[in-house]
C-alpha positions in Angstrom: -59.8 6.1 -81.0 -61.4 9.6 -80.7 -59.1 12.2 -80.8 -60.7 16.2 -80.0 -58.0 19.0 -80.1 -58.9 22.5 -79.5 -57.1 25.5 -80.9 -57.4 29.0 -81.5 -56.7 30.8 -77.9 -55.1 33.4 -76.8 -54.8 37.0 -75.0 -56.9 39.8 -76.6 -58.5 43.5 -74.9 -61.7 43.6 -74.0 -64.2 44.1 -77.0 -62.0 42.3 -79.2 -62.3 38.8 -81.2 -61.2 35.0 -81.3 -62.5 32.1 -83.3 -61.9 28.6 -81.3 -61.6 25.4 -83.4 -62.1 21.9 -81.8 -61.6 19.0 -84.3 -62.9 15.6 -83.9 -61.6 12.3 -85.2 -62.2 8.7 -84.8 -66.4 9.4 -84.5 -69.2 9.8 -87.1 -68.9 13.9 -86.9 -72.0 14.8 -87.8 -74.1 12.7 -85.8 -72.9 13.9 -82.6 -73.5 16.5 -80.3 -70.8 18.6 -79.3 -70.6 21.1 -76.0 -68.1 24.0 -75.2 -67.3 24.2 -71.9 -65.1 27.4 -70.0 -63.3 26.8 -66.9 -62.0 29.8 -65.0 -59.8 29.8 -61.5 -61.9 29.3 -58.6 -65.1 28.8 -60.7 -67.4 26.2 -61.7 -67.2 25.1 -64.8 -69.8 26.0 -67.6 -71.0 24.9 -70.9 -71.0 28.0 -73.1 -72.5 26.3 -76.3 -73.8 23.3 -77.4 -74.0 22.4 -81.4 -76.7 19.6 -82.3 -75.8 16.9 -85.3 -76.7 17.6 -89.0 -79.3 17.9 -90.0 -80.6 19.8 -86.8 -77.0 21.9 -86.3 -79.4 23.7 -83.6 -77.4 25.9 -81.4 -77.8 26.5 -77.2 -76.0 29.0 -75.5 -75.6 29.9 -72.2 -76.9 33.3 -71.2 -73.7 35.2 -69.8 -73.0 34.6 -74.1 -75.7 35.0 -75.6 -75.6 37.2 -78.4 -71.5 37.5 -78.5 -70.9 34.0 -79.0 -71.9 31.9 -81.8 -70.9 28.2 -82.5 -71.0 26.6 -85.9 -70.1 23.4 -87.4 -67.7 22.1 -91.1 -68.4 18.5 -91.2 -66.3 18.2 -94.0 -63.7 19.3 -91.6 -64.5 17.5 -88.5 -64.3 20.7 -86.9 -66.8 22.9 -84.6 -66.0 27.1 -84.3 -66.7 28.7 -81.5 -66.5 32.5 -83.2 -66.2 35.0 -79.7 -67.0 38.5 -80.3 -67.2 41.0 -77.7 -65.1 39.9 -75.6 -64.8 40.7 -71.6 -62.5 40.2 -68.9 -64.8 37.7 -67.2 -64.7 35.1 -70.7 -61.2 34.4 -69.6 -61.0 30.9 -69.0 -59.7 27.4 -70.1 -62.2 26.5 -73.3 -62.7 22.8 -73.9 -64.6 20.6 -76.4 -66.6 17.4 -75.6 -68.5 15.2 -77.0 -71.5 15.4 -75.2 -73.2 11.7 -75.3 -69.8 9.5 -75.0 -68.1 12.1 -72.9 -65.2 12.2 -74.4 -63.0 15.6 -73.9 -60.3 17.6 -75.2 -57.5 19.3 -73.3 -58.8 22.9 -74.0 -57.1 26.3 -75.3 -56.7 29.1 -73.1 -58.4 32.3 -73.4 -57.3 35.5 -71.4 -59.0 39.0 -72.0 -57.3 42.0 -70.4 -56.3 45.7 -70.9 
């Protein structure tokens, strides 16, 4: 059974820092692709990042994060980082992990930046 649980939100000013964690189990961790996705009120959602397996670990990011946000892989921890720097009002949002080619998803970690 695959279990992904996100952690590592929370409320922090604009410019400041967080570090997301979403760890997998019950799948072969490094062979997978994994997505962050960001769900704000009233918006679409949007994938943020994606992480390719090992060996690749290639990283994608959308542009509205490009350059602030950086995703990174442990596989001896079954964990992906999202490390958020920079941060702006409009990057709050609910932050989920999935596992891009079964689909499976976590609940997500909230992420609210304000003054």
């Amino acid at each position: 059974q695959v279990q992904i649980v996100e952690s590592g939100g929370g409320s922090v000013q604009p410019g400041g820092s967080l570090r997301l964690s979403c760890e997998v189990s019950g799948i072969a961790f490094d062979r997978i692709f994994i997505e962050w996705h960001r769900q704000a009120p009233e918006k679409q959602r949007e994938v943020v990042a994606t992480i390719a397996p090992t060996p690749l670990d290639t990283a994608v990011y959308a542009d509205s994060v490009e350059g602030r946000f950086t995703i990174s892989r442990d596989n001896a921890k079954n964990t992906v980082y999202l490390q958020m720097t920079q941060l702006e009002t409009e990057d709050t949002a609910n932050y989920c992990c999935r596992v891009r080619d079964n689909d499976y998803w976590g609940q997500g970690t909230q992420v609210t930046v304000s003054a």
